[in-house]
C-alpha positions in Angstrom: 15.3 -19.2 5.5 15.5 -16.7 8.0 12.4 -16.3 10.0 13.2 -12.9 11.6 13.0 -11.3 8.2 10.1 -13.6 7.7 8.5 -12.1 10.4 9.0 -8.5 9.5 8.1 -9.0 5.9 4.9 -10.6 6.7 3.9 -8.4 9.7 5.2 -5.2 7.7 3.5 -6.3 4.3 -0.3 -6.8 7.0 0.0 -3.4 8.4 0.6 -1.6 4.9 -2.6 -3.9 3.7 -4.5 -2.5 6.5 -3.3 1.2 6.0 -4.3 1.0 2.6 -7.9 -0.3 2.9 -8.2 2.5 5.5 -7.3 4.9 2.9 -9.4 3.2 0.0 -12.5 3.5 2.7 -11.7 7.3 3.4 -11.7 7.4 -0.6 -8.1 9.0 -1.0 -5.4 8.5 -3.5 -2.1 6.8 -2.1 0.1 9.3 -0.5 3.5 9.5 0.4 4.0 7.4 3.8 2.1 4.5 1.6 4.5 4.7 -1.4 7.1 4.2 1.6 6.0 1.5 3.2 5.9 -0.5 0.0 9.4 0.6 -0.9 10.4 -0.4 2.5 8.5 -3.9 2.3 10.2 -4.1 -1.3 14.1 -3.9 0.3 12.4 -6.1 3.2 11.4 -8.5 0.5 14.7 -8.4 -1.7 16.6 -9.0 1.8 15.1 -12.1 2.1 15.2 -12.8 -1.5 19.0 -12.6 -0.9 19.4 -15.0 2.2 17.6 -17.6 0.9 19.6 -17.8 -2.3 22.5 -17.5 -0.5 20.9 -20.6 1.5 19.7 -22.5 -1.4 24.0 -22.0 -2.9 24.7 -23.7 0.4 22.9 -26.4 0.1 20.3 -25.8 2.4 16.6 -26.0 2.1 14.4 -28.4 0.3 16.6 -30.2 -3.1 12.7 -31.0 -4.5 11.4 -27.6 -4.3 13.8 -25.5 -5.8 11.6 -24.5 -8.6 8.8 -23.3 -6.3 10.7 -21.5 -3.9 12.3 -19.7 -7.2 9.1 -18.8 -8.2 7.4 -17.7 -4.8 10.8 -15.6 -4.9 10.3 -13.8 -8.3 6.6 -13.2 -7.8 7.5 -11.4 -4.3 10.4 -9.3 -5.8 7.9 -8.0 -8.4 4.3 -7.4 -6.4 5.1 -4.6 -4.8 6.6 -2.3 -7.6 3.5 -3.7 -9.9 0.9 -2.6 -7.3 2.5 0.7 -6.5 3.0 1.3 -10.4 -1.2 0.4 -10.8 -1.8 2.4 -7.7 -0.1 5.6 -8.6 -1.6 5.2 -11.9 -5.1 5.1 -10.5 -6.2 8.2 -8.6 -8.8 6.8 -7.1 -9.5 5.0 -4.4 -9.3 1.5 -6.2 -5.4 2.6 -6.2 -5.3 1.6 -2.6 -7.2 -1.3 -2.9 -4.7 -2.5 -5.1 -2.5 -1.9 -2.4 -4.5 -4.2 0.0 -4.4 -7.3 -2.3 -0.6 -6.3 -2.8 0.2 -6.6 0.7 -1.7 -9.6 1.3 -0.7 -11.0 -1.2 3.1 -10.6 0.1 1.9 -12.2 3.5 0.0 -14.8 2.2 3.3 -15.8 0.3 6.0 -15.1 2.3 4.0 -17.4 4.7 4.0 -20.2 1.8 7.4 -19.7 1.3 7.9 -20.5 5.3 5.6 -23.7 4.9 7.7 -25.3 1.8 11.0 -24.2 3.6 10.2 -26.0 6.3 8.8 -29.6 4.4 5.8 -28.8 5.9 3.7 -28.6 2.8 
């Protein structure tokens, strides 16, 4: 696994969390530079997707945990498009907040992902 993407996803997918709670507190609908970030975080996230398959095919990583890291995989690819889909479908400002959850979300697995790379959990 490559923790410089690593890095960016998880620091990228914080700072789109913490845009988006400031726009559900100032009570807008996403905008533009919002639906951007998570399109960016979502070629961030298939990016990684791709190294660590490519990993996996070369026999690195864990042999035991290949269903998991599948599966942490496959949830990432498809949190971002889901929350931006929910978000753009409400106008309110709950559509940002489920931007927030979105982006933590992608942190909170990405770092996961790192943890069972690694054998550490």
């Amino acid at each position: 696994m490559n923790t410089t993407v690593a890095t960016i996803v998880i620091v990228g997918a914080l700072l789109l969390a913490l845009a988006s709670l400031i726009t559900a507190i100032r009570d807008r609908p996403m905008g533009v530079i919002l639906l951007s970030g998570f399109v960016l975080l979502e070629v961030a996230v298939l990016v990684q997707a791709g190294f660590m398959i490519a990993a996996m095919a070369g026999g690195e990583g864990p042999a035991d945990e290949t269903a998991t890291i599948y599966g942490y995989l496959a949830g990432q690819v498809l949190i971002p498009p889901a929350g931006v889909f929910l978000a753009l479908a409400e106008r309110s400002r709950w559509g940002p907040a489920i931007l927030v959850v979105a982006g933590f979300a992608i942190a909170v697995m990405t770092g996961r992902l790192l943890q069972v790379w690694q054998g550490v959990a």
